[in-house]
SERO-4910 file (N, C-alpha, C, O; in steps of 0.05 Angstrom, whole numbers):
BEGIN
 pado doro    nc1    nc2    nc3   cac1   cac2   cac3    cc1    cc2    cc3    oc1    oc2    oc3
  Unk    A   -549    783    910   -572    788    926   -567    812    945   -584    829    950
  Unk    A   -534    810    957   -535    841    976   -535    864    952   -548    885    954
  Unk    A   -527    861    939   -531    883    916   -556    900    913   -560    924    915
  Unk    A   -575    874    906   -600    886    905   -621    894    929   -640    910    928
  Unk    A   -613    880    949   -618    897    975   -617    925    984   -634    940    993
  Unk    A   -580    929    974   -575    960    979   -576    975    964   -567    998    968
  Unk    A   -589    967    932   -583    994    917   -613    990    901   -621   1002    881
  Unk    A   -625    969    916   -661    980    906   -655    979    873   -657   1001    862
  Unk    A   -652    967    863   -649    974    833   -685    980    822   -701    967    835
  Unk    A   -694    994    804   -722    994    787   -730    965    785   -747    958    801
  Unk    A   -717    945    767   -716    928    763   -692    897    780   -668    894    778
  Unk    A   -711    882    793   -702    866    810   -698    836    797   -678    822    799
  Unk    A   -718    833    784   -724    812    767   -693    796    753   -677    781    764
  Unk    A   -694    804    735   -663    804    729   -636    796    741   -621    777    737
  Unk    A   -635    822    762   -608    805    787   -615    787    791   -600    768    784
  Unk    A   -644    780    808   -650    752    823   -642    723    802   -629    704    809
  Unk    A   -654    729    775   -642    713    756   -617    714    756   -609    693    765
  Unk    A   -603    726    752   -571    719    754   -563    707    775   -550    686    771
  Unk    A   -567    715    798   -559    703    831   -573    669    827   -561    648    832
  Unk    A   -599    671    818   -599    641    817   -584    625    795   -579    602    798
  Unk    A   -578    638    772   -559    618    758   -540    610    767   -532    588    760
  Unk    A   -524    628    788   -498    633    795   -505    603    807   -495    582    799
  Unk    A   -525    605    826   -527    584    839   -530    558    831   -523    539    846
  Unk    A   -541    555    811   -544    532    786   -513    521    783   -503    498    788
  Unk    A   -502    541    775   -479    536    763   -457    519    790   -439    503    790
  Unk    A   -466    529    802   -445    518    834   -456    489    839   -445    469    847
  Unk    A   -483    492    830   -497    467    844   -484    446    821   -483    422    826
  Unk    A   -476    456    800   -471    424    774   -443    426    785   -433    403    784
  Unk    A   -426    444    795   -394    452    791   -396    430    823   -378    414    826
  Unk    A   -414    430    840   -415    414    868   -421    382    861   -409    362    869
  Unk    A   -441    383    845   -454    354    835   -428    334    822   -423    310    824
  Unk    A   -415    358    805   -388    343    783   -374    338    798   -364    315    795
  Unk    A   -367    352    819   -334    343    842   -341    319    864   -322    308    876
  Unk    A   -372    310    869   -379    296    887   -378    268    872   -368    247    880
  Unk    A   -395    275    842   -391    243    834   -364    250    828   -374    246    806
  Unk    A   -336    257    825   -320    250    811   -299    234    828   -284    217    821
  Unk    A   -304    248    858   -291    243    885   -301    211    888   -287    191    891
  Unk    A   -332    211    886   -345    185    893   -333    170    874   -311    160    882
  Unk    A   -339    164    849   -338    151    831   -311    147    805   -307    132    786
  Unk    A   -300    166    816   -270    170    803   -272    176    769   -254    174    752
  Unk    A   -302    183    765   -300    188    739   -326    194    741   -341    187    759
  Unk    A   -332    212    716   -361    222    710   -370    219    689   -356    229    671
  Unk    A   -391    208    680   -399    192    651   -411    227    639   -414    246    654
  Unk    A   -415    227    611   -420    246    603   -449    239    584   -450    218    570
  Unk    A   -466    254    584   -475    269    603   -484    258    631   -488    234    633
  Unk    A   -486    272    650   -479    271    670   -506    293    690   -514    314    679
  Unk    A   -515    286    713   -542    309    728   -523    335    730   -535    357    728
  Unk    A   -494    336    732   -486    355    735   -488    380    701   -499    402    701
  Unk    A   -476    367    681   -486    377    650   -516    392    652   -522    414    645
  Unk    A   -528    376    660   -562    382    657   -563    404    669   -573    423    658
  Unk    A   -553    406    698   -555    433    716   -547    455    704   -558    476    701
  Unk    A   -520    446    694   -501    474    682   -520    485    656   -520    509    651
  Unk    A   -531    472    645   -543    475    622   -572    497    627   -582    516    615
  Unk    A   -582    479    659   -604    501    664   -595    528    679   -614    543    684
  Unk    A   -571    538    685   -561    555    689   -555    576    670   -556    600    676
  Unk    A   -547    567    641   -553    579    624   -581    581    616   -585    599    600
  Unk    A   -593    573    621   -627    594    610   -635    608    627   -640    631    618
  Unk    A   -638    606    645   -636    615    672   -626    651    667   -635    673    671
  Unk    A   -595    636    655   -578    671    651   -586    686    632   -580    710    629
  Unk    A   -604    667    615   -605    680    584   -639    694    588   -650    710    572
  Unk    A   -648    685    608   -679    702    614   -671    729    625   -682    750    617
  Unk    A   -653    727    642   -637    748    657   -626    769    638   -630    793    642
  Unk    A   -614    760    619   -599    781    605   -633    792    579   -637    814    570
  Unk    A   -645    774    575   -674    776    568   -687    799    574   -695    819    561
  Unk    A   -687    792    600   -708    821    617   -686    854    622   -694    878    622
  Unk    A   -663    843    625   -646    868    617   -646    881    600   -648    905    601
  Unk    A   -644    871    582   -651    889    547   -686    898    541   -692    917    527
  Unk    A   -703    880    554   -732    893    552   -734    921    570   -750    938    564
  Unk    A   -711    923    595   -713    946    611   -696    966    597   -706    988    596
  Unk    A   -670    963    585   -654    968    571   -661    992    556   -649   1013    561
  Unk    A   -685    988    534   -698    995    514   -723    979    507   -730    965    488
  Unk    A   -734    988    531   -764    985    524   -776    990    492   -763   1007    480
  Unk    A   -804    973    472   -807    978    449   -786    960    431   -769    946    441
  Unk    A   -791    963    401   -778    948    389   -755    974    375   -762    997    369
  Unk    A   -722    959    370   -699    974    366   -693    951    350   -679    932    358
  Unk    A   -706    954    319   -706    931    303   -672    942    290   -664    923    276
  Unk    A   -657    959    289   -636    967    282   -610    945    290   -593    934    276
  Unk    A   -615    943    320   -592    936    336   -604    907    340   -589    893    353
  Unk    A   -628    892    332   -640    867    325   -625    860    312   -611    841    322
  Unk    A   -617    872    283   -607    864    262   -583    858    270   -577    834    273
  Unk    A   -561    881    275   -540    883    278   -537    863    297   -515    851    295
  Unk    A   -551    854    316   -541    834    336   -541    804    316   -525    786    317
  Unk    A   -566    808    298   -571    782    284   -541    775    265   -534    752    259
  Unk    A   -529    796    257   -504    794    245   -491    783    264   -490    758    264
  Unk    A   -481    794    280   -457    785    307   -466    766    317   -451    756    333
  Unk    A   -487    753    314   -499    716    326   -490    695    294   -485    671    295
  Unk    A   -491    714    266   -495    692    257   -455    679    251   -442    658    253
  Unk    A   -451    700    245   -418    703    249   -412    681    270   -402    660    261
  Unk    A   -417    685    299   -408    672    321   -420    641    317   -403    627    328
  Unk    A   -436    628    308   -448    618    301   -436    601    278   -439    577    281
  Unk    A   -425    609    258   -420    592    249   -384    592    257   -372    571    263
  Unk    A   -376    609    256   -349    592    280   -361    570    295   -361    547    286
  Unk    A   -365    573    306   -377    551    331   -383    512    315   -378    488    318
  Unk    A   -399    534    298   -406    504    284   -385    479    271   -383    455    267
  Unk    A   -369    509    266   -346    499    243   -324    483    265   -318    459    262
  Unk    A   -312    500    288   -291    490    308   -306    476    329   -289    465    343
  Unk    A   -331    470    339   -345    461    356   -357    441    355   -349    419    363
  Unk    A   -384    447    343   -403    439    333   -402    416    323   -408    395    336
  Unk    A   -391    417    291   -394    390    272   -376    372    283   -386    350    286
  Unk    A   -345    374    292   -336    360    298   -347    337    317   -343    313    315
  Unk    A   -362    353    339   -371    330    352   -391    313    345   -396    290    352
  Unk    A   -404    330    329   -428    305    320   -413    279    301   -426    259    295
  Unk    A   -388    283    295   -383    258    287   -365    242    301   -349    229    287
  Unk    A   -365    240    322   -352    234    348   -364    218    367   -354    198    378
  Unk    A   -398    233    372   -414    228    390   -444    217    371   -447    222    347
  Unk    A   -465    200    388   -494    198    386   -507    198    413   -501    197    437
  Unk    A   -531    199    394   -553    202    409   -551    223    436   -543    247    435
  Unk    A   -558    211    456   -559    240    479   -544    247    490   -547    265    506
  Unk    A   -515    233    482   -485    246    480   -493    279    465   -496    301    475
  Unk    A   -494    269    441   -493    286    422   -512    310    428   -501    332    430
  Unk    A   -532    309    432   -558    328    430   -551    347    466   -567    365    471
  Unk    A   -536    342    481   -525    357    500   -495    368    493   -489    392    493
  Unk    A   -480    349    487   -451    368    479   -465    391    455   -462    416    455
  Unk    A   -479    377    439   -482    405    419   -505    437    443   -506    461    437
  Unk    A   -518    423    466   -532    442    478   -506    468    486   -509    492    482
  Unk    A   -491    459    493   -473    478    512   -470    502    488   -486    521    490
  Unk    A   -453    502    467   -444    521    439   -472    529    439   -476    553    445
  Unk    A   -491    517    433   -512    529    426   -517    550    450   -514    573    443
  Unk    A   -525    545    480   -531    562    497   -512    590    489   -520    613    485
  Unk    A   -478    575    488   -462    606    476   -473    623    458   -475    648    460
  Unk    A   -479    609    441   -479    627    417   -511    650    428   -515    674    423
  Unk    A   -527    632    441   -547    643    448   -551    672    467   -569    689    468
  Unk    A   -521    667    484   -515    691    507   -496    718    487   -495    743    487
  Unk    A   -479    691    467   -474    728    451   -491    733    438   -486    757    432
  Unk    A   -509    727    428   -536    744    416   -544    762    427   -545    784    415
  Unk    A   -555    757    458   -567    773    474   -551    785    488   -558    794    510
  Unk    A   -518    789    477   -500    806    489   -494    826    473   -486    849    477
  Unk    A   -503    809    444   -494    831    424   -522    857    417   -516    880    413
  Unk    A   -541    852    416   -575    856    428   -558    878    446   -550    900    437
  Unk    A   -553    870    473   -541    890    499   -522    908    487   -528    929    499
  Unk    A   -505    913    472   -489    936    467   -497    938    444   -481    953    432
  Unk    A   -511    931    430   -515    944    402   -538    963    403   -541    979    384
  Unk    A   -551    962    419   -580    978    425   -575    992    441   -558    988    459
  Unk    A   -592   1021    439   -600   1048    451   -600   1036    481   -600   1012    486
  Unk    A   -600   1057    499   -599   1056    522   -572   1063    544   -549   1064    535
  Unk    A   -578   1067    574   -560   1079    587   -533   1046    590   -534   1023    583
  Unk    A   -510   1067    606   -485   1045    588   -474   1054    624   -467   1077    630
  Unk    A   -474   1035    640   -464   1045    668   -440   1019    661   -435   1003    642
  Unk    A   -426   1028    697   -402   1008    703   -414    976    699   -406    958    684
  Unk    A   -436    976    716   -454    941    726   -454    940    690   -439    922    682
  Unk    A   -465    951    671   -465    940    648   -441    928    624   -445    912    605
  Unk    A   -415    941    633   -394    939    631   -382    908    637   -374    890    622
  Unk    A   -386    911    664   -383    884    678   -390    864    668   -374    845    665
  Unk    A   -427    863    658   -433    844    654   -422    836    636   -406    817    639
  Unk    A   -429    851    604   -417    843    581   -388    831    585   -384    812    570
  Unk    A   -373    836    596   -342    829    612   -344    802    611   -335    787    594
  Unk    A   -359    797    633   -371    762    647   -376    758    623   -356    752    610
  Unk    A   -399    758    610   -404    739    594   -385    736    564   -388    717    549
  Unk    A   -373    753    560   -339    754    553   -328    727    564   -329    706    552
  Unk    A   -317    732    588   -302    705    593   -316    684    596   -303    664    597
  Unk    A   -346    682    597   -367    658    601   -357    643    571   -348    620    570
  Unk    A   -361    659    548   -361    652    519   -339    640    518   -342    615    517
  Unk    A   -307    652    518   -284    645    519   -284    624    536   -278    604    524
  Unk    A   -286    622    556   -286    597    570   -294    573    556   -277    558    548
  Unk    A   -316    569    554   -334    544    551   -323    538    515   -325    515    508
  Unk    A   -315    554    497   -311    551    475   -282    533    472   -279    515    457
  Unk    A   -258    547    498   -241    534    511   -245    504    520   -229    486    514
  Unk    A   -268    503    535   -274    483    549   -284    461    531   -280    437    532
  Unk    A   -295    473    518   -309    450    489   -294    436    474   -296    413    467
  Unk    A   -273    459    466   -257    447    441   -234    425    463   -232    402    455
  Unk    A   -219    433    489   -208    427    502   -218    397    506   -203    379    499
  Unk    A   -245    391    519   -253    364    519   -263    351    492   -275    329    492
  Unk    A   -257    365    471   -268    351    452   -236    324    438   -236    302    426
  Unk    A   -209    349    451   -184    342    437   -170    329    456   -149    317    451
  Unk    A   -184    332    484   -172    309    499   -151    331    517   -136    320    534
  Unk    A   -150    349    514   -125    363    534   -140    378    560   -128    383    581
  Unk    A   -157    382    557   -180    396    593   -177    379    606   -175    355    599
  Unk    A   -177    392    637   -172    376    651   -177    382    671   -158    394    681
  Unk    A   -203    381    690   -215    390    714   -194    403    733   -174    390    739
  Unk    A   -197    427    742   -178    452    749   -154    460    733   -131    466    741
  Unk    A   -165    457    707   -149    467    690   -141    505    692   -161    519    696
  Unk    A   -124    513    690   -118    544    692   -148    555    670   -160    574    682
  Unk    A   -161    549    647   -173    560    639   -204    558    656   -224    563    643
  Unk    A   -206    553    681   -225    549    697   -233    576    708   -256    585    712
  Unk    A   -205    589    712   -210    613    729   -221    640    705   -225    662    714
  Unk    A   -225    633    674   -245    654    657   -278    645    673   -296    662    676
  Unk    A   -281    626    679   -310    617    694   -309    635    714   -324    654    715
  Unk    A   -287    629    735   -289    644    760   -279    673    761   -266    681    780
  Unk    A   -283    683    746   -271    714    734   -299    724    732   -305    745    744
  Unk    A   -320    708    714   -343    718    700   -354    710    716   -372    706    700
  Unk    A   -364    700    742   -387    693    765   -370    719    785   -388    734    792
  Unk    A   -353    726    792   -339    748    794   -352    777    785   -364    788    804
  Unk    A   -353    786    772   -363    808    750   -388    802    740   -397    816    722
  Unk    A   -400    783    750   -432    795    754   -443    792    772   -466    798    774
  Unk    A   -426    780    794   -422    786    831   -430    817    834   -450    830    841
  Unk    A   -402    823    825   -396    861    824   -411    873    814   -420    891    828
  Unk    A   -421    869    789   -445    883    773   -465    888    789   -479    908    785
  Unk    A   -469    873    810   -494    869    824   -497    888    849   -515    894    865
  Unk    A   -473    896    844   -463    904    883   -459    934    864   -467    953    878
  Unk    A   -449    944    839   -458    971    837   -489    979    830   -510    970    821
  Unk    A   -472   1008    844   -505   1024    838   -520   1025    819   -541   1037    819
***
């Protein structure tokens, strides 16, 4: 938000979306540590899951309206090419992620653990969309793709990690989360 205060960007829309995911994301990361303190355990899913989950759409409208400013018109080229690099990512996911848990989990277990990979796969789309398409290439754009770099790595971490039983709330792989809310902090604060 001071970012976009001092550097007036064309487009505002966008940051503000990010700044409120950021905040999404704090509010489930606040919700998870309160029941866990309270209750010494947190059932899954959980109001905190739900939050984190709307933080990702939230980010993914954000990175949305970035690429409509990006390259205004249709750049059905770098469509494609992104549609390659989603379907790729995508079925990794399915293969190390994905299926395993559906035979693990039901019902609205299931239809949320599979939400999270899905949201991923959804942000490298619209990451891969972001560098595969025409348009100017600054530091803040750098950054972002960065973040959502470690956003992916993370949670793919985080997935497989709680799926095998070794994650473990303030686990060292926590700080790829707090790296990437980091670097689109910064993104925000350059010109």
């Amino acid at each position: 938000l001071l970012g976009v205060t001092l550097n007036r960007p064309r487009s505002r829309t966008p940051w503000y979306l990010v700044a409120v995911s950021g905040l999404f994301a704090v509010a489930a990361d606040a919700v998870y540590i309160v029941n866990l303190d309270r209750y010494g355990t947190v059932p899954f899913p959980s109001s905190a899951d739900y939050i984190a989950l709307g933080s990702y759409v939230i980010l993914a409208a954000a990175l949305l309206l970035m690429i409509r400013k990006q390259v205004p018109g249709r750049d059905w080229a770098s469509l494609v090419d992104a549609g390659i690099v989603t379907v790729g990512v995508a079925i990794v996911a399915w293969t190390f992620v994905m299926q395993p848990r559906l035979s693990n989990a039901d019902g609205l277990e299931t239809v949320v653990a599979l939400a999270f990979p899905v949201m991923g796969v959804l942000l490298v789309s619209l990451a891969a969309r972001m560098v595969l398409g025409n348009g100017l290439r600054s530091p803040a754009f750098a950054m972002v793709m960065i973040a959502l770099l470690f956003q992916l790595v993370g949670d793919a971490l985080y997935g497989f990690g709680s799926l095998h039983g070794w994650y473990q709330t303030g686990d060292s792989l926590d700080l790829l989360f707090v790296a990437s809310a980091v670097l689109l902090g910064t993104a925000a604060l350059h010109p």
